[in-house]
N, C-alpha and C positions, 0 to 999 in steps of 0.2 A: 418137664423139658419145655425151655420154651419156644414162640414161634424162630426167634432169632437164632437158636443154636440148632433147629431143626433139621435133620439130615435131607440131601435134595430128594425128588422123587425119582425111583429107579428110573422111572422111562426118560429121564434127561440124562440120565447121565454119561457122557463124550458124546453129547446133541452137538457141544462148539467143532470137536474137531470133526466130525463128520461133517459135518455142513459144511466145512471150510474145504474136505476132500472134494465134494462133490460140485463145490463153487467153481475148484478150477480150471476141471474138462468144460463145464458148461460155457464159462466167459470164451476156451477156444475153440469152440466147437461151431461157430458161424463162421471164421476163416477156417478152420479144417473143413468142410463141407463146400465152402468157395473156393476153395485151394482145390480140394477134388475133383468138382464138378467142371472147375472152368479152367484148370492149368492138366493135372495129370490123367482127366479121362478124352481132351483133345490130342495129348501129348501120346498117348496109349493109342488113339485110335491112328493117327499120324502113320506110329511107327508099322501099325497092323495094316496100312495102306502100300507102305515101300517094302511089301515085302511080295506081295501081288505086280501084275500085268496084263491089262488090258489089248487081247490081239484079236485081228478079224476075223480070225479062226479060233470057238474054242474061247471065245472071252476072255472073262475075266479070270486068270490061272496065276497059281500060288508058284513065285520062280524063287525063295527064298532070298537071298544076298547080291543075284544075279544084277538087280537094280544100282545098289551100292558098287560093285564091279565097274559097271559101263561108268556110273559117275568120278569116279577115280580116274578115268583115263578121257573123260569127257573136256575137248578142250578149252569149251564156251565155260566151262564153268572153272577151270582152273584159271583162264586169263582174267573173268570176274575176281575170284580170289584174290590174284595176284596185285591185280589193279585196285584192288581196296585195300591192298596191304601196304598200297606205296602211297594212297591215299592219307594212310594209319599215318607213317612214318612223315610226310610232307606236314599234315595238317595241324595235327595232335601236340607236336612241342611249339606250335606257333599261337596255339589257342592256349592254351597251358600257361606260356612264357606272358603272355598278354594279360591272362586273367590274375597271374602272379605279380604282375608288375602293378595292376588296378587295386588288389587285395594291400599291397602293401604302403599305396601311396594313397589310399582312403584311411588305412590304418597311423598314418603318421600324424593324422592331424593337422599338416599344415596345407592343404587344401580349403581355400573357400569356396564355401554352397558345397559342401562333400555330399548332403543327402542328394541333393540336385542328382548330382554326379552319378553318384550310385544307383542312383533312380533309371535315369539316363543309359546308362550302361547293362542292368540289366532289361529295358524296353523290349531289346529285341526277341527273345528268349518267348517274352508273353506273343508275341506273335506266330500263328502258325506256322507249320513251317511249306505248308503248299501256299499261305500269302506271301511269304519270304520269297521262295522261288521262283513266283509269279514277277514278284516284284523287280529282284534280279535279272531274270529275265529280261526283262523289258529294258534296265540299263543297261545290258551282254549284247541287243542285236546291235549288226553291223551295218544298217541301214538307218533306223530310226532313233535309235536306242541316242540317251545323251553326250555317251561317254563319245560317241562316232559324230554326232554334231559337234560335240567341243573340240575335238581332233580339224572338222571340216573348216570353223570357224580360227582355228590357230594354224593350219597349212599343215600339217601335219599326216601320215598315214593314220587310218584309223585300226586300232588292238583288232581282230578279230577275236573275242573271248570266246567265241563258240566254234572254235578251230578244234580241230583233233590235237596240237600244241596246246591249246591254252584250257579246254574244257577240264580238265583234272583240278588244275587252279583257280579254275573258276568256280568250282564245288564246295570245294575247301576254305572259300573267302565266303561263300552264302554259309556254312555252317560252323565256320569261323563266327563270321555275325552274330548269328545265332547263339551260341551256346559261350560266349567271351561271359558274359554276365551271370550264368547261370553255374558257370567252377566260380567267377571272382566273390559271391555272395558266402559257397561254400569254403572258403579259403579264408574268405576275411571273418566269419563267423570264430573261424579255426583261432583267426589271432586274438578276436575279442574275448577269448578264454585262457587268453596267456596272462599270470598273475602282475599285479601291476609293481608289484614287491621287487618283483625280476628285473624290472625295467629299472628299478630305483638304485636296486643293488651295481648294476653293470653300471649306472651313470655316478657314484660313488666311486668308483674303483676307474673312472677315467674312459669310459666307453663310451663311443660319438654315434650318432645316428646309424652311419653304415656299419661298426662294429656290433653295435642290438640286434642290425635287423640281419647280420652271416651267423653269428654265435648264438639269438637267441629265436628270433624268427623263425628263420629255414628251419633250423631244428624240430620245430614243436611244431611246424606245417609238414611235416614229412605223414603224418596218419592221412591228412585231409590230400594231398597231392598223390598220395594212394590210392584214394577214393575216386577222384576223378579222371584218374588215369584210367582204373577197369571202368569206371562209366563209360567211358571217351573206345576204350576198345569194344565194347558192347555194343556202342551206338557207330561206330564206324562201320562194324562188321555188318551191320543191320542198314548201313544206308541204301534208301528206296526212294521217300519223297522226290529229292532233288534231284537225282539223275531221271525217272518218273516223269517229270514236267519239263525238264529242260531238251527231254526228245522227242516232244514236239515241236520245238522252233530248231533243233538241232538232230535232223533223223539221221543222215548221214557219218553222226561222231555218236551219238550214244543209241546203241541198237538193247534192243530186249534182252541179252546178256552182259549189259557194262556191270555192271555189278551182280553178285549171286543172288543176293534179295531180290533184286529187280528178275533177275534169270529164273527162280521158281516159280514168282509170280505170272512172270509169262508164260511158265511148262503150263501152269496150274488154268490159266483165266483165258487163254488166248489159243495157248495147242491143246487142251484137253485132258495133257497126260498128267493125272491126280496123281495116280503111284508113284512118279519117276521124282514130279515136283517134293511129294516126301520124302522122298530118300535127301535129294538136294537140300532138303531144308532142315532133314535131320542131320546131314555133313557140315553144312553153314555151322548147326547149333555146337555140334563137339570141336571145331575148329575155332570159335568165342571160346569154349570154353576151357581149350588147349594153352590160349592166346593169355585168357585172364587167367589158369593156372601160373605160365611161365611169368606175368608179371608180378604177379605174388611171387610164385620162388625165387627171383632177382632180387626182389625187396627183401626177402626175409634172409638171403645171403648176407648182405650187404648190413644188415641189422648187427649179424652173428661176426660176436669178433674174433 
């Protein structure tokens, strides 16, 4: 027999697929460990915090749900709620509609300097968002701010944007700013993978620019307008920065519970009470997650014919 038809040696043999078994716990096993360590053993100890209370009598005592209770009928934290939900509904189809209409008018082509543009557009996005609000700020007061000298210089009354009227919309247009660039990049990505076959066929068959972009467009941007719609509700529910800095130059319109994120944070850093802020923060997180349920289940109706 010779060397070339020689049988393998026993100890190799199914060396490939074991090695391949064992290759592909190991590749996930630095984010399983970072996933453990740094999302579900904070998330664990969170919930093992809201379920304690701290009294001057008798410390710190195990009151089971009793926390979750008081937070259900607490009403700094339901007006928070409610006040981000209208924030949801104001803000959200206006940054949506804006980054839709950028997505598709970079995508047409007939735009000069489009990279410019795009560039341009997503700018704000890279900037933080406690510079943003600083920055805002500074255009919002009613004393120095520009927008109140432009008003003094044309005779005019000047906006109070940092009125208990106008603050909601004034939040809404700093993270408007902000995030217009950040869905139009993800939308317009969406269209640069629309086949260009598709565009040939529809203009063949007599289809004008507005007919491509209702029948073949909107269509094939429905995953990506998915996507940034549960971002948009994730990151609404969670807003902090901005209301955060803008009550400083605005105590009287945004107090330490205009929003629930801002509300825990202050049970948590300012009144001391740890337990209570985790229960708040564990109700915040299932109400996100109630929120980006129901947006799925709409989408997925609407799919089902």
């Amino acid at each position: 027999m010779t060397a070339a038809t020689a049988p393998p040696a026993p100890g190799r043999k199914g060396a490939g697929p074991r090695r391949r078994s064992v290759a592909g716990p190991l590749f996930v096993a630095p984010f399983l460990i970072l996933f453990l360590l740094l999302f579900l053993t904070p998330l664990g100890y969170a919930a093992y915090l809201s379920l304690f209370q701290e009294r001057l009598v008798g410390g710190t005592v195990f009151v089971g749900l009793d926390n979750y209770v008081t937070a259900l009928t607490d009403p700094l934290l339901l007006s928070g709620v409610g006040r981000v939900a209208l924030f949801f509904l104001i803000q959200v189809p206006l940054m949506l509609a804006l980054a839709l209409g950028f997505a598709l008018a970079l995508d047409s082509g007939l735009l000069r300097l489009a990279r410019v543009i795009r560039l341009g557009i997503f700018v704000p996005y890279a900037v933080p968002s406690v510079v943003a609000a600083l920055m805002w700020g500074y255009l919002y007061v009613p004393d120095f701010g520009p927008f109140a000298q432009l008003s003094r210089e044309i005779g005019i009354p000047a906006p109070n944007f940092l009125s208990d009227g106008w603050m909601l919309s004034s939040l809404a247009n700093v993270v408007t700013w902000e995030f217009v660039g950040y869905n139009m990049i993800i939308l317009y990505a969406a269209l640069r993978t629309i086949p260009h076959e598709l565009y040939e066929a529809a203009a063949m068959d007599g289809a004008g620019p507005w007919r491509i972009g209702r029948s073949i467009k909107l269509p094939a941007l429905k995953p990506a307008l998915l996507l940034t719609l549960l971002f948009s509700v994730i990151g609404s529910f969670q807003l902090f920065n901005e209301p955060n800095l803008l009550m400083k130059i605005a105590p009287d319109v945004i107090s330490s519970s205009y929003t629930a994120n801002l509300y825990a944070y202050s049970l948590a850093f300012t009144g001391q009470q740890v337990n209570y802020a985790a229960t708040v923060s564990f109700l915040l997180g299932l109400v996100i997650v109630i929120a980006s349920y129901g947006v799925l289940l709409t989408a997925n109706r609407r799919r089902t014919p």
